[in-house]
mmCIF file as Biopython writes it, N, C-alpha, C and O atoms, coordinates in Angstrom:
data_model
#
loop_
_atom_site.group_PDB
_atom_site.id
_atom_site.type_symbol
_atom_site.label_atom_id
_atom_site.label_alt_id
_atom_site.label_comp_id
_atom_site.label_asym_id
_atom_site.label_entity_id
_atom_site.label_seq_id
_atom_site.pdbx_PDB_ins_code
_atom_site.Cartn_x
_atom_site.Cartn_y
_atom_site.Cartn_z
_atom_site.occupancy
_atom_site.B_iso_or_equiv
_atom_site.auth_seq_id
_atom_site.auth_asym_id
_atom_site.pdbx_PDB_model_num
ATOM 1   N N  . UNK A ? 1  ? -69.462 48.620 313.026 1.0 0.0 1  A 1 
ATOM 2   C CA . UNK A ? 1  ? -68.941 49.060 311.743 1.0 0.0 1  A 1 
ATOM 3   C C  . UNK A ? 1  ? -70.109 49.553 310.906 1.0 0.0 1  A 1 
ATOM 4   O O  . UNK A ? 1  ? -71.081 48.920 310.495 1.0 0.0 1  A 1 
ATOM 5   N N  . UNK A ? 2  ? -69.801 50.775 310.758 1.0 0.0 2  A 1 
ATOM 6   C CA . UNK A ? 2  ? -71.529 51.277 309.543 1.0 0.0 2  A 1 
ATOM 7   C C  . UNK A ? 2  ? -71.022 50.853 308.026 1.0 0.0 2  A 1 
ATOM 8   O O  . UNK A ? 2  ? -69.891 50.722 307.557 1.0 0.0 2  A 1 
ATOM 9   N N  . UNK A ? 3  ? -72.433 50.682 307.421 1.0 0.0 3  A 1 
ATOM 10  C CA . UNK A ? 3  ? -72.296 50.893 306.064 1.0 0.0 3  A 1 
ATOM 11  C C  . UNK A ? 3  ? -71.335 51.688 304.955 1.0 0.0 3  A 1 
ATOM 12  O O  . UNK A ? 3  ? -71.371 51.758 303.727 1.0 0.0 3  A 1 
ATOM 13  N N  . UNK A ? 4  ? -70.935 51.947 305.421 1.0 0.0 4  A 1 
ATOM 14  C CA . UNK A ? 4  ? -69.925 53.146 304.384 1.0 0.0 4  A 1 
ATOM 15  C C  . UNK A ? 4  ? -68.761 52.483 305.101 1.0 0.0 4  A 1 
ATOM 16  O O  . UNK A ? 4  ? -68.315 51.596 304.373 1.0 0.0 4  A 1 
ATOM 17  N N  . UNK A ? 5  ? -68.168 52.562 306.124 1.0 0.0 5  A 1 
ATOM 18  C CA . UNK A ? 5  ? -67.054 52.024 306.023 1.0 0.0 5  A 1 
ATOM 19  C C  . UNK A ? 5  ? -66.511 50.455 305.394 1.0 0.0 5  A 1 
ATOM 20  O O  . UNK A ? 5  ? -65.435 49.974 305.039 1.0 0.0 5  A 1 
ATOM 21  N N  . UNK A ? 6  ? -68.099 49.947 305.505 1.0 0.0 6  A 1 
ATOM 22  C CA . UNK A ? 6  ? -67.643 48.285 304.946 1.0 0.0 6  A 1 
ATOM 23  C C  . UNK A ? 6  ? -67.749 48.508 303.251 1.0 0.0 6  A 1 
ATOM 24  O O  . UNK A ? 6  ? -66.987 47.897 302.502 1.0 0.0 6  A 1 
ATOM 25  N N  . UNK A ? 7  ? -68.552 49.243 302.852 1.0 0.0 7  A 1 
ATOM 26  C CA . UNK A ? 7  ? -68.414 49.496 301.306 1.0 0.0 7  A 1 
ATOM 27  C C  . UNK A ? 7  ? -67.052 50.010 300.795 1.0 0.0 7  A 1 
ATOM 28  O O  . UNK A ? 7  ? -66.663 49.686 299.673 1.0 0.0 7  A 1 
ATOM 29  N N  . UNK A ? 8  ? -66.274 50.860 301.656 1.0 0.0 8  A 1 
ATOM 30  C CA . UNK A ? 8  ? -65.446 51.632 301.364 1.0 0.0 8  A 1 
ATOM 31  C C  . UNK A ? 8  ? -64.228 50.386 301.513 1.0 0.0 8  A 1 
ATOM 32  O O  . UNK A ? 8  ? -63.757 50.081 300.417 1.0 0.0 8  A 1 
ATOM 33  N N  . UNK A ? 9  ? -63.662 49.640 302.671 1.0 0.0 9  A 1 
ATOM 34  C CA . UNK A ? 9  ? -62.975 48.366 302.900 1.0 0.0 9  A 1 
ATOM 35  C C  . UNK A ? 9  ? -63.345 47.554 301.632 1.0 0.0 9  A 1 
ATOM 36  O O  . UNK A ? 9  ? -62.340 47.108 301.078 1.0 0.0 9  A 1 
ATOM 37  N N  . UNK A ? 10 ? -64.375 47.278 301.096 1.0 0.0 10 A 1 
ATOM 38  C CA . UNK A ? 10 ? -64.683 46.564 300.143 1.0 0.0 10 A 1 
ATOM 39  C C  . UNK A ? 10 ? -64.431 46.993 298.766 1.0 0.0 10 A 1 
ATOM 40  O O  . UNK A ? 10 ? -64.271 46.144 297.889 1.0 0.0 10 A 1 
ATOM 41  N N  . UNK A ? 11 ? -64.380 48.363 298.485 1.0 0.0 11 A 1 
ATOM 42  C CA . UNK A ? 11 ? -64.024 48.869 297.112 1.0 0.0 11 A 1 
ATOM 43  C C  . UNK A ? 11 ? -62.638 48.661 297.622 1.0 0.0 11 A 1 
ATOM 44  O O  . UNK A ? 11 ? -62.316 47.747 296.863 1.0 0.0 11 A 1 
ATOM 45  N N  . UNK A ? 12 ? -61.364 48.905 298.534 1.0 0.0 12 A 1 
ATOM 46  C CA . UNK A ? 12 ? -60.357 49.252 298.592 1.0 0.0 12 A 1 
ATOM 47  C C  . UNK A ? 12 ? -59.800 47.644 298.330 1.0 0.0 12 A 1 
ATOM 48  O O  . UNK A ? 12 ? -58.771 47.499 297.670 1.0 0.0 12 A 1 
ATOM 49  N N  . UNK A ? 13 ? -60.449 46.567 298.821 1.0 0.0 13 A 1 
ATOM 50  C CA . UNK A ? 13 ? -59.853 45.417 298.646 1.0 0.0 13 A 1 
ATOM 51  C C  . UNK A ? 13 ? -59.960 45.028 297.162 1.0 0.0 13 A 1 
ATOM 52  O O  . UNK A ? 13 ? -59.017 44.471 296.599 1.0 0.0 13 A 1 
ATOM 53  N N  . UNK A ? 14 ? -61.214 45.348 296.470 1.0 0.0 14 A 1 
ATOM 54  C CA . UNK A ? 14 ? -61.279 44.951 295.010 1.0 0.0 14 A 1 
ATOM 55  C C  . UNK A ? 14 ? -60.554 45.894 294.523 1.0 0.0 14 A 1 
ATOM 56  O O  . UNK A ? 14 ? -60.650 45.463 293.374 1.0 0.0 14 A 1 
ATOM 57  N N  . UNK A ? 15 ? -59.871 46.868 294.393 1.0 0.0 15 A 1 
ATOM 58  C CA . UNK A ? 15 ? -59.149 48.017 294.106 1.0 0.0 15 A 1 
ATOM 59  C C  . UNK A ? 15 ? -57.303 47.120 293.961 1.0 0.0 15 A 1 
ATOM 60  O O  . UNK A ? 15 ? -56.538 46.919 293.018 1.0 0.0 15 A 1 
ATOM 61  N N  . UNK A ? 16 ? -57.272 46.861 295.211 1.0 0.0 16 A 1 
ATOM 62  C CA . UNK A ? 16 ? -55.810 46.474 295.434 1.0 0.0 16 A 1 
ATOM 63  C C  . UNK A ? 16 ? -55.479 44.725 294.655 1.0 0.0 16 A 1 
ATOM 64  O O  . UNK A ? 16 ? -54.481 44.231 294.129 1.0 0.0 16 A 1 
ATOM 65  N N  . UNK A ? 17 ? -56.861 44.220 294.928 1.0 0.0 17 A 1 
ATOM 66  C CA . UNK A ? 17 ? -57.166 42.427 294.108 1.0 0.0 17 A 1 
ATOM 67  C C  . UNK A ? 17 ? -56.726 43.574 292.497 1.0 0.0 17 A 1 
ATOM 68  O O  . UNK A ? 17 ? -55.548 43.918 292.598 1.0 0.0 17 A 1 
ATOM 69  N N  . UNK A ? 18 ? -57.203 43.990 291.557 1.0 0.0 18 A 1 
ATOM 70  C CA . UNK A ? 18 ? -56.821 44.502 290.301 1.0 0.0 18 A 1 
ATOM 71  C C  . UNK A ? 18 ? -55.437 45.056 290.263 1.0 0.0 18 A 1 
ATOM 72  O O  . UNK A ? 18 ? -54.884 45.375 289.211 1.0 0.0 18 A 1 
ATOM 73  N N  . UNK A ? 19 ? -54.981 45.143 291.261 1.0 0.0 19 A 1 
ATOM 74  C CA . UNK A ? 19 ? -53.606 46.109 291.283 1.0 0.0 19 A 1 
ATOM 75  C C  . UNK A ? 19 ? -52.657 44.878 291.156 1.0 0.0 19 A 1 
ATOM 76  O O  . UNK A ? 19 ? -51.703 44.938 290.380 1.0 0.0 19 A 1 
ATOM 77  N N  . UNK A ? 20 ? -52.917 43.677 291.961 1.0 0.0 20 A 1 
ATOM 78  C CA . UNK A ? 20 ? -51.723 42.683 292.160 1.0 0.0 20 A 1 
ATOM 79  C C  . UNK A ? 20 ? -52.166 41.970 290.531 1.0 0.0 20 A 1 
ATOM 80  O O  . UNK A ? 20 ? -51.383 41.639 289.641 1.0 0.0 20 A 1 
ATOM 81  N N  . UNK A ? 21 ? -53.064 41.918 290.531 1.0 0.0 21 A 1 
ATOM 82  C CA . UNK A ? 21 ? -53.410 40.998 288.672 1.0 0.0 21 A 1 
ATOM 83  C C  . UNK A ? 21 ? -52.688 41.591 287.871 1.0 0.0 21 A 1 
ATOM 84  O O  . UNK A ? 21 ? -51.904 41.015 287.116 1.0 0.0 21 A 1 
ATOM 85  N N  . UNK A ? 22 ? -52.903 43.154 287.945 1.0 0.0 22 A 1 
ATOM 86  C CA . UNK A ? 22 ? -52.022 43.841 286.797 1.0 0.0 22 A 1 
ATOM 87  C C  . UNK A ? 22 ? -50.578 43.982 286.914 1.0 0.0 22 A 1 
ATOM 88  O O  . UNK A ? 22 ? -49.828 43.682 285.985 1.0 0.0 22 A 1 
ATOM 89  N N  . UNK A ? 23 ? -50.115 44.493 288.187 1.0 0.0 23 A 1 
ATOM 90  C CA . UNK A ? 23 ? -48.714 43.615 288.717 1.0 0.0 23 A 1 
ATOM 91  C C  . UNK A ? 23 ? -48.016 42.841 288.222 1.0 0.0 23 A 1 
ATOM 92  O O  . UNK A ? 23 ? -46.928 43.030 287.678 1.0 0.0 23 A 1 
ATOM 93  N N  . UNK A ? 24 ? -48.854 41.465 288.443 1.0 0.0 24 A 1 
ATOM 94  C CA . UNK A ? 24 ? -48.325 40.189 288.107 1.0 0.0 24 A 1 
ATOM 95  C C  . UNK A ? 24 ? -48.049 40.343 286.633 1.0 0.0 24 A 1 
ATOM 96  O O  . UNK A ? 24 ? -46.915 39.950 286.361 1.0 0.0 24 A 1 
ATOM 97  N N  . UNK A ? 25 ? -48.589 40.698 285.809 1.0 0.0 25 A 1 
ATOM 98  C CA . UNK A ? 25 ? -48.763 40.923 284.318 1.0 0.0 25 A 1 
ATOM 99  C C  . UNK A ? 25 ? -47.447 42.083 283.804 1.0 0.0 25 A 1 
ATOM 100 O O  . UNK A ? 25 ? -46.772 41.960 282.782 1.0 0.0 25 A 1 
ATOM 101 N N  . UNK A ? 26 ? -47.360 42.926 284.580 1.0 0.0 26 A 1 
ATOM 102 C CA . UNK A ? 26 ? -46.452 43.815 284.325 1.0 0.0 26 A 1 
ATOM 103 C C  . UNK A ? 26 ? -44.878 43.051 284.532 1.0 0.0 26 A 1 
ATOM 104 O O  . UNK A ? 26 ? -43.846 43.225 283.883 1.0 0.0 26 A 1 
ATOM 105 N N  . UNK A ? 27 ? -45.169 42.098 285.763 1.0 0.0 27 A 1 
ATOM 106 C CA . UNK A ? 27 ? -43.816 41.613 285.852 1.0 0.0 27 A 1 
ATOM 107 C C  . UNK A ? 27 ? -43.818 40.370 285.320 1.0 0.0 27 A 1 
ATOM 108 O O  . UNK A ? 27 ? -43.535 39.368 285.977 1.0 0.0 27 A 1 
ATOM 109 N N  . UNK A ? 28 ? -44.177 40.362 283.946 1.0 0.0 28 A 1 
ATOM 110 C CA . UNK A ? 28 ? -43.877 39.098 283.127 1.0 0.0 28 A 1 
ATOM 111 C C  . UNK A ? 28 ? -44.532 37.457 283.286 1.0 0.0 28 A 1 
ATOM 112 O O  . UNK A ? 28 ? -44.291 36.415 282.676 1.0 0.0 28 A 1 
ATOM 113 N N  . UNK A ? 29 ? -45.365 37.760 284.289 1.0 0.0 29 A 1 
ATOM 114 C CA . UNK A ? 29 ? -46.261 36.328 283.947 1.0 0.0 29 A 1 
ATOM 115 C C  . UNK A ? 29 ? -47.257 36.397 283.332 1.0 0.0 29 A 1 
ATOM 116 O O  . UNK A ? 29 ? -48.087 37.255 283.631 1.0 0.0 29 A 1 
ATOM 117 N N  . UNK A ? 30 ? -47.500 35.384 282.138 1.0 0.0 30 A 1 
ATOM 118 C CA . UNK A ? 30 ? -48.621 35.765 281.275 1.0 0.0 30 A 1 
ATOM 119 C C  . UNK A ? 30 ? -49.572 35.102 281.683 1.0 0.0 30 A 1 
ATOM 120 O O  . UNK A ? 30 ? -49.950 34.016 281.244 1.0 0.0 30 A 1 
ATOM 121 N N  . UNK A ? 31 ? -50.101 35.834 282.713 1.0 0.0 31 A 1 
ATOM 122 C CA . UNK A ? 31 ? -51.301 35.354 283.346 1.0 0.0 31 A 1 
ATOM 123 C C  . UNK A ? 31 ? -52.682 35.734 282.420 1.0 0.0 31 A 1 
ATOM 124 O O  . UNK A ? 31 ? -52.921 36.941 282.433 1.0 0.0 31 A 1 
ATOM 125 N N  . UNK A ? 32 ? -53.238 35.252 281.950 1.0 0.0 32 A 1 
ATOM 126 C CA . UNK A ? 32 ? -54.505 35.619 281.556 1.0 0.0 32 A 1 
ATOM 127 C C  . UNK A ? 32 ? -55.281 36.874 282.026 1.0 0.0 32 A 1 
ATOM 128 O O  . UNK A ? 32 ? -55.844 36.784 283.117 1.0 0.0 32 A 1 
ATOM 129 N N  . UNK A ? 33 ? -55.357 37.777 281.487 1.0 0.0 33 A 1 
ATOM 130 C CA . UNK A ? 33 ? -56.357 38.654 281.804 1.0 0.0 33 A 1 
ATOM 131 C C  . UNK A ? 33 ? -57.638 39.111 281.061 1.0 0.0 33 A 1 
ATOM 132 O O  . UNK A ? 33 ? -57.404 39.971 280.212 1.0 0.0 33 A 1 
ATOM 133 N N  . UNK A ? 34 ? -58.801 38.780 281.164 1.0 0.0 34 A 1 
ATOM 134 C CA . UNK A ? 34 ? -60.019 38.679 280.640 1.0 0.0 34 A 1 
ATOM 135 C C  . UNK A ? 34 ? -60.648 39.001 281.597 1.0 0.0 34 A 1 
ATOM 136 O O  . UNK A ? 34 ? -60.394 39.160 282.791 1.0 0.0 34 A 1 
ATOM 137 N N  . UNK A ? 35 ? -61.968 39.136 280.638 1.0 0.0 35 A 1 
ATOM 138 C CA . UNK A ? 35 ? -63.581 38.906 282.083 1.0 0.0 35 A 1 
ATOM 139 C C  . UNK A ? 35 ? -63.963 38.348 283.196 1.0 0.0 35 A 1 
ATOM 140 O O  . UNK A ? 35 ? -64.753 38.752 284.049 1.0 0.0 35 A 1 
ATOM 141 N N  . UNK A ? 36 ? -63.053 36.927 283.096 1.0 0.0 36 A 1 
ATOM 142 C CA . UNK A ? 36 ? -63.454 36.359 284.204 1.0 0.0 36 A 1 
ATOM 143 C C  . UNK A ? 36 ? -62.670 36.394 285.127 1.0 0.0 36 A 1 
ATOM 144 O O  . UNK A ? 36 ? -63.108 35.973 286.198 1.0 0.0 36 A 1 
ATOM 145 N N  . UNK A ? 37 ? -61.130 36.932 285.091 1.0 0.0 37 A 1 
ATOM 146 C CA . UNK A ? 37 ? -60.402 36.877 285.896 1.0 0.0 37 A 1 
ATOM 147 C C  . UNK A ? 37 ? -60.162 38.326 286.594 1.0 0.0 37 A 1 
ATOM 148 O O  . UNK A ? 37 ? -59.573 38.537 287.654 1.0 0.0 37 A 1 
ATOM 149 N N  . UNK A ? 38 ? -60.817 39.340 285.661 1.0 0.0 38 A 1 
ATOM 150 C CA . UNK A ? 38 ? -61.350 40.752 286.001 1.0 0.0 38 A 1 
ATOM 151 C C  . UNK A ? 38 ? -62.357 40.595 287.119 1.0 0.0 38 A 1 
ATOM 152 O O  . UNK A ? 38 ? -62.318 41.401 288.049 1.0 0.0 38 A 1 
ATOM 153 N N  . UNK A ? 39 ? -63.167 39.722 287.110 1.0 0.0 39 A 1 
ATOM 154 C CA . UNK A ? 39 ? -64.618 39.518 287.900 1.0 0.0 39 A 1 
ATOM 155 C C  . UNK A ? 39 ? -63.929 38.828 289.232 1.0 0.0 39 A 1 
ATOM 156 O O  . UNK A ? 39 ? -64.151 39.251 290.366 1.0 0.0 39 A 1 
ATOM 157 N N  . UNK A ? 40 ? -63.296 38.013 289.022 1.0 0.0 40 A 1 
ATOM 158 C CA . UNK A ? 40 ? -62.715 37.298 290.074 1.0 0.0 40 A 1 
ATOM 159 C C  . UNK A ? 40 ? -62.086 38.264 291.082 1.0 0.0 40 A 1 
ATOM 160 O O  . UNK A ? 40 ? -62.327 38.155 292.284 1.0 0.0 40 A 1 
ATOM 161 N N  . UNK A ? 41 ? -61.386 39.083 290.654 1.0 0.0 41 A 1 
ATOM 162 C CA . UNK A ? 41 ? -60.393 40.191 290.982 1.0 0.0 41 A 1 
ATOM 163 C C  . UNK A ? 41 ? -60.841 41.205 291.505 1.0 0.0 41 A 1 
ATOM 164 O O  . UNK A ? 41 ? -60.171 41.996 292.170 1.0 0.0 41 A 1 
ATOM 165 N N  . UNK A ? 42 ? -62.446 41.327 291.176 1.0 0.0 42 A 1 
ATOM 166 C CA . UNK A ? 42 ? -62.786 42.513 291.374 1.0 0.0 42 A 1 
ATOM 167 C C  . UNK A ? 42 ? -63.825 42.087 292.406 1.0 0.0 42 A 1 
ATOM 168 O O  . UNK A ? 42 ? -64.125 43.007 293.167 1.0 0.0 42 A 1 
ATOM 169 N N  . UNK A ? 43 ? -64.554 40.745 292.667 1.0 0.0 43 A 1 
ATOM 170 C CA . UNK A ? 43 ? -65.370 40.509 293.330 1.0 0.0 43 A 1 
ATOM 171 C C  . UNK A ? 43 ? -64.739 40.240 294.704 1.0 0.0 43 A 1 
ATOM 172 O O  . UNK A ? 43 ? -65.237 40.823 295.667 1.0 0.0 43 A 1 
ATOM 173 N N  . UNK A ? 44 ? -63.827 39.522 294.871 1.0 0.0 44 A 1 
ATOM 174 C CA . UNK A ? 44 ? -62.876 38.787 295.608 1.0 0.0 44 A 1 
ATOM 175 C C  . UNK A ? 44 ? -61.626 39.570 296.585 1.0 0.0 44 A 1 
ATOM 176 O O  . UNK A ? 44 ? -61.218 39.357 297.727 1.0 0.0 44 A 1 
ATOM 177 N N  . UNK A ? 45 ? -61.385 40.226 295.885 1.0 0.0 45 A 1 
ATOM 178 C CA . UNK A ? 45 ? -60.521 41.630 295.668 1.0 0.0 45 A 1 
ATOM 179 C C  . UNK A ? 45 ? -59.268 40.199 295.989 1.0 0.0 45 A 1 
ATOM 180 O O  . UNK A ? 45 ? -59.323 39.002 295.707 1.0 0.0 45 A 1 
ATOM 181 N N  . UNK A ? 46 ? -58.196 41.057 296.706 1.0 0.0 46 A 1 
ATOM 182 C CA . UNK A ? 46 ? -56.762 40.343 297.103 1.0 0.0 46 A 1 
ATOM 183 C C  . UNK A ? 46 ? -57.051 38.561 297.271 1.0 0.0 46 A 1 
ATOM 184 O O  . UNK A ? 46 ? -57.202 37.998 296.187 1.0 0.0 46 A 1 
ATOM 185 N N  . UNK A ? 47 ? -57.120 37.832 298.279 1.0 0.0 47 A 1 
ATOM 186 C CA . UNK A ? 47 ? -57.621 36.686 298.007 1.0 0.0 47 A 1 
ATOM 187 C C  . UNK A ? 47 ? -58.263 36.286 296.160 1.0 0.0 47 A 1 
ATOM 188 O O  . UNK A ? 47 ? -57.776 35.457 295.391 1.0 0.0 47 A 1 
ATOM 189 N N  . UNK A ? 48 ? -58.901 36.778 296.028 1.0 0.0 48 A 1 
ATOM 190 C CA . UNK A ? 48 ? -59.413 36.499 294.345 1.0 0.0 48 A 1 
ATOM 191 C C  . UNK A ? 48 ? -58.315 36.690 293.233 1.0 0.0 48 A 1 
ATOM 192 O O  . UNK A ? 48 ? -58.294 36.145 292.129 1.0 0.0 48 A 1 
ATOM 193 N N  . UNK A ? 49 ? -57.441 37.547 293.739 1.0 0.0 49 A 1 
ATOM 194 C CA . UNK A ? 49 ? -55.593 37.847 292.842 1.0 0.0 49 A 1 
ATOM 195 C C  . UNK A ? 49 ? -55.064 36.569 292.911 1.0 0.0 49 A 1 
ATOM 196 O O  . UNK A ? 49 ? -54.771 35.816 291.983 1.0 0.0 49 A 1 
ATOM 197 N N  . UNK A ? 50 ? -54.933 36.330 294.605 1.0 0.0 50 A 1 
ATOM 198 C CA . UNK A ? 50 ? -54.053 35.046 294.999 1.0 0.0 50 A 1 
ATOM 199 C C  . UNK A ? 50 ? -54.561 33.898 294.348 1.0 0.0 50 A 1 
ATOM 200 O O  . UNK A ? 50 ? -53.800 33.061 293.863 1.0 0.0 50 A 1 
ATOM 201 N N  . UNK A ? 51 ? -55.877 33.789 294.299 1.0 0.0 51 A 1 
ATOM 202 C CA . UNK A ? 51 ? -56.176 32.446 293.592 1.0 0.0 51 A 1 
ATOM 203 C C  . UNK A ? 51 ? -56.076 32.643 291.920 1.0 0.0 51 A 1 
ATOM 204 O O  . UNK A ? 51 ? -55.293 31.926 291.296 1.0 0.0 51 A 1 
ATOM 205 N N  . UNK A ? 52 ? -56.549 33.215 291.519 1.0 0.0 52 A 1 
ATOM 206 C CA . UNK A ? 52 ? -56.144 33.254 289.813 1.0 0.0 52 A 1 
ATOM 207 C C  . UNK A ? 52 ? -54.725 32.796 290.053 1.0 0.0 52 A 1 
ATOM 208 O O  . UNK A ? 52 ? -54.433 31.601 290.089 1.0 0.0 52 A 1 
ATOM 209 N N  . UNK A ? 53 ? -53.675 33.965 290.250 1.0 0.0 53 A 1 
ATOM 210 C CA . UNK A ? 53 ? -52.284 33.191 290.208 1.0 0.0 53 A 1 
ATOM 211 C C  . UNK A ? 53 ? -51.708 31.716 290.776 1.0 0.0 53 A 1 
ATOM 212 O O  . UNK A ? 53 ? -50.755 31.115 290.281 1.0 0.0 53 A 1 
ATOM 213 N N  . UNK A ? 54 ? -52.419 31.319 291.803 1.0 0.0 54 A 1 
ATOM 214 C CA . UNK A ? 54 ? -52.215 30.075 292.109 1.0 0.0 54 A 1 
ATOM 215 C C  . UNK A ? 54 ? -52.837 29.275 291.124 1.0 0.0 54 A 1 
ATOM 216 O O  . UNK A ? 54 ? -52.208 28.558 290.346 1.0 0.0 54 A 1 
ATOM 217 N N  . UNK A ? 55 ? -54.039 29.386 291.148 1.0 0.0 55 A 1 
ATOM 218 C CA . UNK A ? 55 ? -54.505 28.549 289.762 1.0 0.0 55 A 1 
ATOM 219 C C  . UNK A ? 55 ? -53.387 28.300 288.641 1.0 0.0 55 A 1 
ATOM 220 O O  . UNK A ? 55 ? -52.979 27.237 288.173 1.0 0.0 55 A 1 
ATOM 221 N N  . UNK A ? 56 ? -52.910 30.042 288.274 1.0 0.0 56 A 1 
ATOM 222 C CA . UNK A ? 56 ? -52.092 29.652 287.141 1.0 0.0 56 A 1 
ATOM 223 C C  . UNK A ? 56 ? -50.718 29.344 287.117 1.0 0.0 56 A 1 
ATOM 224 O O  . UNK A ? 56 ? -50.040 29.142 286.109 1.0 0.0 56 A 1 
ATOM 225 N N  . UNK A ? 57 ? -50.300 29.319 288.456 1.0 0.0 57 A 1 
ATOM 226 C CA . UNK A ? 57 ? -48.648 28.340 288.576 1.0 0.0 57 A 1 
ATOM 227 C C  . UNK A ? 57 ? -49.405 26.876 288.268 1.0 0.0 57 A 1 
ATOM 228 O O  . UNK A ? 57 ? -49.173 26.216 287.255 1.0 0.0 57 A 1 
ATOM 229 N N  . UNK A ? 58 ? -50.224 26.536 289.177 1.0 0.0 58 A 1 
ATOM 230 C CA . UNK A ? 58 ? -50.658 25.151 289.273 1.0 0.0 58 A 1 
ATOM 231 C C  . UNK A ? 58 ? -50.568 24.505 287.698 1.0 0.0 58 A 1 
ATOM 232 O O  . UNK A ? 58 ? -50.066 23.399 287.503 1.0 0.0 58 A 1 
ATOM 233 N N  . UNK A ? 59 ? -51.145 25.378 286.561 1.0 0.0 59 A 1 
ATOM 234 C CA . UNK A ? 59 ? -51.700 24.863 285.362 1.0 0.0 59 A 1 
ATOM 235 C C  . UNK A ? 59 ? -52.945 24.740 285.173 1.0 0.0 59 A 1 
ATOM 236 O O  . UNK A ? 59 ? -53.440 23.982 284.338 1.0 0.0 59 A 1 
ATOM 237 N N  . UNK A ? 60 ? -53.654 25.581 286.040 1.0 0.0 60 A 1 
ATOM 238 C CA . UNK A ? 60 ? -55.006 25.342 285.657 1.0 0.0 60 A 1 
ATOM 239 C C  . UNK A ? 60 ? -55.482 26.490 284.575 1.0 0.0 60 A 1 
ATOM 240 O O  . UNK A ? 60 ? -54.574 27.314 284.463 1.0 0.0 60 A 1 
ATOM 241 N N  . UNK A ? 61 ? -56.465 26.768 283.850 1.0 0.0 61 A 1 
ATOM 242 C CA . UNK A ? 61 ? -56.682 27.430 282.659 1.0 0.0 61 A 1 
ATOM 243 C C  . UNK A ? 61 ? -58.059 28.266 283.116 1.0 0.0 61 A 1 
ATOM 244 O O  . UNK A ? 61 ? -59.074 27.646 283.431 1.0 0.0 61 A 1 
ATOM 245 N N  . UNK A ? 62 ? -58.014 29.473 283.124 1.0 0.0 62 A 1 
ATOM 246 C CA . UNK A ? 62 ? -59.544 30.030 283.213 1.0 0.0 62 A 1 
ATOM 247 C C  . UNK A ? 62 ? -59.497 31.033 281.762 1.0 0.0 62 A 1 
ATOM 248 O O  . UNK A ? 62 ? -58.922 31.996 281.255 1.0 0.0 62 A 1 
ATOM 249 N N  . UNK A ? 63 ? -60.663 29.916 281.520 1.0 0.0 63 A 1 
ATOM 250 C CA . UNK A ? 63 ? -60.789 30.806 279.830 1.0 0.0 63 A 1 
ATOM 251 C C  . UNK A ? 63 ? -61.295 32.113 279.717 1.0 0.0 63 A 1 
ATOM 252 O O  . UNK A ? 63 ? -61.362 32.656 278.615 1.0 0.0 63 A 1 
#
């Protein structure tokens, strides 16, 4: 696998992680959206979506 394709897999996953956050938000859960859950989302990509929202069924709080 070269360099460009793993950068490119890697923007597309943090791409689609921001798509399900904003998603979720569009379809009425008031999930927090800030810096850190932007960073999460964007570092993490999909997996990093799934956990913010699990976090926030659970009740956990990311300020």
């Amino acid at each position: 696998m070269s360099l460009g394709s793993t950068i490119r897999y890697l923007v597309v996953n943090s791409i689609f992680g921001l798509i399900i956050l904003a998603l979720a938000k569009f379809l009425g859960l008031p999930v927090p959206i800030n810096l850190i859950t932007v960073i999460i989302c964007a570092l993490a990509g999909i997996p990093g979506a799934l956990l913010v929202l699990l976090l926030f069924v659970l009740g956990f709080t990311i300020p």
